[in-house]
N, C-alpha and C positions, 0 to 999 in steps of 0.2 A: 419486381418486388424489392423494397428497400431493408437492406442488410441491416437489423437492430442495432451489432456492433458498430458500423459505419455510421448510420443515423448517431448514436450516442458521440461518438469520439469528431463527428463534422461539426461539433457544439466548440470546439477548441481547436478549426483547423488554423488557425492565424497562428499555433506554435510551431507548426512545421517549419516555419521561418529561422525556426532559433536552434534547430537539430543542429547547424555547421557549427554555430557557436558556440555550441553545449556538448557536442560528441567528440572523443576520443580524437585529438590532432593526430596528424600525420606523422607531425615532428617529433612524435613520441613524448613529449611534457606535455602535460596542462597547460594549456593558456585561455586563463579565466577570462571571460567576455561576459560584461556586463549588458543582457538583452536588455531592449530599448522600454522605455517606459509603456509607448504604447501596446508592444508583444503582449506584457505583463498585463496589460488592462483589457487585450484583447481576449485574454487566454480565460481570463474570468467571467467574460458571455454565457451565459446559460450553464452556468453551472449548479444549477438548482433543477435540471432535469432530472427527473422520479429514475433511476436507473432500474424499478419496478414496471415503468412502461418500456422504455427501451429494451429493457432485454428480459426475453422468457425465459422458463425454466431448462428449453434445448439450449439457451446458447451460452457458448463458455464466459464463464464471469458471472453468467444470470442467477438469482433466485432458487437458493435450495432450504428444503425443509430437513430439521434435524433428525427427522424419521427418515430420511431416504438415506441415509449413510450411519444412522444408528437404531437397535431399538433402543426407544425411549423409556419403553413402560419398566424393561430390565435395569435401565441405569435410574428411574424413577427410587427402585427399591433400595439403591446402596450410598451410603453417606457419604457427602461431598468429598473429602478425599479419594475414598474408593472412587468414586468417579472421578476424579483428576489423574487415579493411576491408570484405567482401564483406556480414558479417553490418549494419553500421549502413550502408552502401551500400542493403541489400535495403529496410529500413525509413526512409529518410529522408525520400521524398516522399508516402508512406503517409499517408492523412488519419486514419488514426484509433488509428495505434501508433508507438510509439518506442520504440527496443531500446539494449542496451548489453551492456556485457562487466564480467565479474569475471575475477580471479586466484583461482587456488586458495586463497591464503589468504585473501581476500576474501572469498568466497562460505564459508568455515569460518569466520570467527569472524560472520557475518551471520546464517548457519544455526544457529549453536550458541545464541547471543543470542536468535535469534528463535523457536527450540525453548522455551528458557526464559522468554521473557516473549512470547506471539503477538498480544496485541492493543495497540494506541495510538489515538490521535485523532490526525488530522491537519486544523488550520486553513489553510484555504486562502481569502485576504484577496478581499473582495466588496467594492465600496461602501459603506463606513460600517462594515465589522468583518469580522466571517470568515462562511463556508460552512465547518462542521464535518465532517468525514468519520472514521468509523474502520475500522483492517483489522483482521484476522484473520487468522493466519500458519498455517500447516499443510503438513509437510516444504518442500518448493519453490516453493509458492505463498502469493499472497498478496491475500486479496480484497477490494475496496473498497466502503463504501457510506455517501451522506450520513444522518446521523441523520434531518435535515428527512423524506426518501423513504421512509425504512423508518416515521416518523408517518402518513404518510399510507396505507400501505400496501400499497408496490410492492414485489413479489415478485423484480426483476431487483437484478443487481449494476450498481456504474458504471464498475467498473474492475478488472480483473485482469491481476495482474503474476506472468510465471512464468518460473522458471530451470531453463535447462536444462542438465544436467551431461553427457550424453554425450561431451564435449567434454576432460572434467573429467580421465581418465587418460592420455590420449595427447599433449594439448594444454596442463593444464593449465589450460585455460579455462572458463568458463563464460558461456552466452548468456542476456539478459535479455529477454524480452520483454513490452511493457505495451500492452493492446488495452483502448481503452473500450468499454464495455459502455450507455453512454447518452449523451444529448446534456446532461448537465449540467457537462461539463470539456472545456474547450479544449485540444488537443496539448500548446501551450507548461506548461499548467495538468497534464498528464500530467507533463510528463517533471520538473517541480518537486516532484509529487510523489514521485516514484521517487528522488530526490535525497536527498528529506526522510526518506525511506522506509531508504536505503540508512547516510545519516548517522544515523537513530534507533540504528542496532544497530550503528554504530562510531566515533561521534563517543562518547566517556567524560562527557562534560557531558551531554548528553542521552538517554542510555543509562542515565541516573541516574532522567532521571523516567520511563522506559520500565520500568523493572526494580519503580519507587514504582508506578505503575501497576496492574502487574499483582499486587504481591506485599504492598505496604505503601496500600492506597488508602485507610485512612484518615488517612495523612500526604498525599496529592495534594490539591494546592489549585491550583484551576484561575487564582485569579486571581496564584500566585505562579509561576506555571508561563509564564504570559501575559508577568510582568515579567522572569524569568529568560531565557529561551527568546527573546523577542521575537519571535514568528513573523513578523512582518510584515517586521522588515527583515534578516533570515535567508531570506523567500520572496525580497524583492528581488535578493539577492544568488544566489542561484541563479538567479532567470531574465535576470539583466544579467551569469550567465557561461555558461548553456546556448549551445551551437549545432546549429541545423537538425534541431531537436528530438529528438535521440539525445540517451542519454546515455555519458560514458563510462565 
């Protein structure tokens, strides 16, 4: 029987190539390696697969309904604020999720962008350089997993981040939820990402190489992407202004 996470993530095996390049040297510094043109053109094969077919509602990353982790009909009754406090109230002391809110036009121009360009890298800073990760976007979800993992070849995700709209006509709102799926990211190290995640598809500076990415990769150059971008003290600043690991 074919493993849905396996099935989804064999759609992008030609990046396992680029794990040595992109993961945590030895030497303890970063040393930016600029993967090859073709990596990058390889890594964007099928990534228009329905991640609606590949994975059910059992497997981690998969398809959940806002009623299975809330009632709806109770938060239906109290005005969108009230609902903003009760929804990061529910997930704040959670060990293993942190949730947040969009506005309707929020979650439209995030949706539209991320329709249009579904996958990035996201460095996330280790001792001496980064731990590499990239998602995958498909309608309201968004799947995470470190390149390193998918080398060695683990079949699970590390993180799934999913929006939910039910909220979306009456309220205006929409709910975020991000649940790890392994023990390679710390909460604070979640909700940075989701941060990172949310500024890819509406920060215009970065939305630049998000869009090179997917559409121009043989102009992406990882090691100009490194000095432009500055991941590391762009991660700073997001986790020196998170609180109580929601985000908002």
């Amino acid at each position: 029987i074919l493993d849905p996470c396996r099935a989804l993530w064999s759609l992008v095996k030609p990046m396992a190539t680029a794990a040595a390049a992109l993961r945590l040297g030895a030497s303890k510094r970063l040393r930016p390696i600029n993967p090859s043109v073709s990596l990058w053109q390889a890594t964007l094969r099928g990534r228009r697969t329905a991640v609606s077919e590949a994975l059910g509602p059992g497997v981690p990353g998969g398809f959940q309904k806002l009623s299975d982790i809330a009632k709806v009909p109770l938060l239906m009754q109290e005005s969108p604020v009230r609902v903003r406090e009760i929804w990061l109230e529910r997930f704040r002391d959670s060990p293993i999720a942190v949730a947040g809110t969009l506005t309707d036009s929020e979650y439209a121009t995030l949706r539209a962008n991320a329709d249009a360009c579904p996958m990035f890298i996201a460095p996330v800073p280790r001792e001496g350089g980064f731990m590499n990760l990239v998602w995958q976007a498909q309608q309201s979800q968004f799947l995470f997993k470190t390149l390193e993992a998918y080398q060695q070849g683990s079949p699970m995700l590390d993180l799934g981040v999913s929006l939910y709209t039910e909220l979306q006509g009456s309220h205006q709102l929409v709910l975020l939820h991000a649940e790890m799926k392994s023990g390679v990211l710390t909460k604070a190290e979640v909700a940075c990402l989701v941060r990172y995640l949310r500024e890819a598809y509406s920060d215009d500076a970065l939305f630049t190489w998000v869009k090179r990415f997917n559409h121009s990769s043989r102009d992406f150059d990882w090691e100009e992407f490194l000095r432009e971008v500055r991941p590391l003290e762009r991660w700073n600043a997001m986790r020196d202004g998170q609180g109580a690991g929601n985000i908002f």
